[in-house]
Residue, then its C-alpha position, 0 to 999 in steps of 0.5 A: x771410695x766414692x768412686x767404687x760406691x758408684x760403680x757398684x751402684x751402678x753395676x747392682x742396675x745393670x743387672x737388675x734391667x737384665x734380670x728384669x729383660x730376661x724376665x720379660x722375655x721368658x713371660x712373653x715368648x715361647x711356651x710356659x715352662x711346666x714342672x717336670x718338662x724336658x729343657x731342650x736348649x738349642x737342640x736340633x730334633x735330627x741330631x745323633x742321641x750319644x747316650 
């Protein structure tokens, strides 16, 4: 049970650092996300709109 407890523990860190990397990245890259603003994730401007 001890062993469980401290993969967990462990586990719970990890994603605290990569919230907190992601997090970091966000603040310090790419422009400020407004509300209301289009998300464009990965989209070419050329590409074909199909809807």
């Amino acid at each position: 049970m001890k062993r469980v407890a401290t993969w967990a523990f462990y586990a719970v860190g990890a994603l605290a650092i990569a919230y907190l990397a992601l997090y970091a990245y966000a603040m310090f890259s790419g422009s400020p996300i407004m509300p209301g603003d289009p998300i464009h994730i990965f989209r070419k401007p050329d590409a074909p709109s199909y809807s």
